[in-house]
C-alpha positions as CSV (number, residue, x, y, z in Angstrom):
1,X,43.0,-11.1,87.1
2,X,46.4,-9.8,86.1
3,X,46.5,-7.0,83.3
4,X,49.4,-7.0,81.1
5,X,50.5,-3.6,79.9
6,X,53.7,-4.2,78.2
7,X,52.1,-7.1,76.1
8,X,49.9,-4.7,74.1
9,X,52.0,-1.8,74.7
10,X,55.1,-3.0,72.6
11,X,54.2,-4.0,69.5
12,X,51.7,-1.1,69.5
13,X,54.3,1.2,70.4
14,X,57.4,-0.6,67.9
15,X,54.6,-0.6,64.7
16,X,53.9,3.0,65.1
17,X,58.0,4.1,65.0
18,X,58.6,1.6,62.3
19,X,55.8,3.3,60.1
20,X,57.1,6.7,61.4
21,X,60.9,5.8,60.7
22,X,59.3,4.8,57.0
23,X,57.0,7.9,56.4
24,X,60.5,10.2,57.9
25,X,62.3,8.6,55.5
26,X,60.3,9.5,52.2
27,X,59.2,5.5,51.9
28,X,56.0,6.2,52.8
29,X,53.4,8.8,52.6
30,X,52.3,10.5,56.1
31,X,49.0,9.7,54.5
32,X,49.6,6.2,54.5
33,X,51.4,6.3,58.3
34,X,48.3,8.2,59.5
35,X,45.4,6.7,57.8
36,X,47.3,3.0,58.7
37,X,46.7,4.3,62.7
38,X,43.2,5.6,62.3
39,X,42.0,2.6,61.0
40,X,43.8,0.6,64.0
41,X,42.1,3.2,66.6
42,X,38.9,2.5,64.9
43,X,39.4,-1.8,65.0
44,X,40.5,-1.4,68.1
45,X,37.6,1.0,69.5
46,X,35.1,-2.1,67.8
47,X,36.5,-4.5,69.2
48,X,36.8,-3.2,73.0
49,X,34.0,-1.0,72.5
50,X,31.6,-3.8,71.1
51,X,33.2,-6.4,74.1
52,X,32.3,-3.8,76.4
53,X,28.9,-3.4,75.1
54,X,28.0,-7.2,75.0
55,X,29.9,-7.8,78.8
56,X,27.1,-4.3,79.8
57,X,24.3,-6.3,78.2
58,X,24.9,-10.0,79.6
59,X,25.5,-8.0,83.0
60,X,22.4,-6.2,83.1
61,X,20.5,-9.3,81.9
62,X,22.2,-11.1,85.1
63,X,23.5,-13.5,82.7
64,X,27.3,-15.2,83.0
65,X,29.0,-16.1,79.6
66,X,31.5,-18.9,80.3
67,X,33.6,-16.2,77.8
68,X,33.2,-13.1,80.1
69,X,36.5,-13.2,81.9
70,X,38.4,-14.1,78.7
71,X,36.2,-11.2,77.1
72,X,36.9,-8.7,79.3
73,X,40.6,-9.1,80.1
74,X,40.7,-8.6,76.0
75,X,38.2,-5.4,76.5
76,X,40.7,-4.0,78.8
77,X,44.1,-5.1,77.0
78,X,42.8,-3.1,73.6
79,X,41.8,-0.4,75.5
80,X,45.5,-0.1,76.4
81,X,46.3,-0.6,72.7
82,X,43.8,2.1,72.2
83,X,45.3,4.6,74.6
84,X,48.6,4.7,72.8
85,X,47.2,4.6,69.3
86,X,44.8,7.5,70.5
87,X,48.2,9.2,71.7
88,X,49.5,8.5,68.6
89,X,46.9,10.0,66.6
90,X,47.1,13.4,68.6
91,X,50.9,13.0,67.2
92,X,49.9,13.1,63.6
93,X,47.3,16.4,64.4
94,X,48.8,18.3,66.9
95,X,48.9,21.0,64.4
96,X,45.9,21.0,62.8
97,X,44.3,20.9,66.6
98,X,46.1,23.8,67.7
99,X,44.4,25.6,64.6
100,X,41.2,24.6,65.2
101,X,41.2,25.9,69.1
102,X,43.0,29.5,67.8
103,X,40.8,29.9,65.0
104,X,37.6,29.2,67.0
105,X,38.9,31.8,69.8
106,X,39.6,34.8,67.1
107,X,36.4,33.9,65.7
108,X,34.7,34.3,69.0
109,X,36.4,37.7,69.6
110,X,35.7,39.3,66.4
């Protein structure tokens, strides 16, 4: 089976600078822009993550779903989707990651 990657990857990829371009611009709040990708990384983790879950169990069970290659070419074309939007969503905290790891290290010194 043949995986697209540019498929998922460009609207994925085009959405997120369009709400960037919008929250840059003062037309929306980074709230919105950032809340509007965690709640795609989190449809996006169900839906791949619960596909991937019911493809395990049919597997384990020995049984074949006349849906399973269907199902798991879309299992593994989110999880693209999900790779950017995760990337994405280190974008949006970079800072308050970099806080988190310097704090905890001057805490464990002191």
């Amino acid at each position: 089976m043949v995986y697209a990657f540019l498929l998922p990857s460009l609207p994925v990829l085009g959405g997120y600078l369009y709400t960037y371009t919008l929250y840059k611009r003062g037309l929306i709040r980074k709230t919105l822009h950032v809340n509007f990708w965690n709640f795609l990384i989190g449809v996006s983790f169900l839906i791949s993550g619960g596909g991937g879950f019911l493809l395990l169990i049919a597997m384990e069970l020995g049984i074949v779903l006349p849906l399973s290659p269907e199902m798991f070419y879309w299992h593994v074309e989110l999880g693209i989707s999900m790779i950017l939007i995760t990337l994405f969503h280190f974008h949006c905290y970079w800072k308050s990651a970099l806080e988190m790891v310097f704090l905890k290290s001057r805490r464990d010194r002191t």
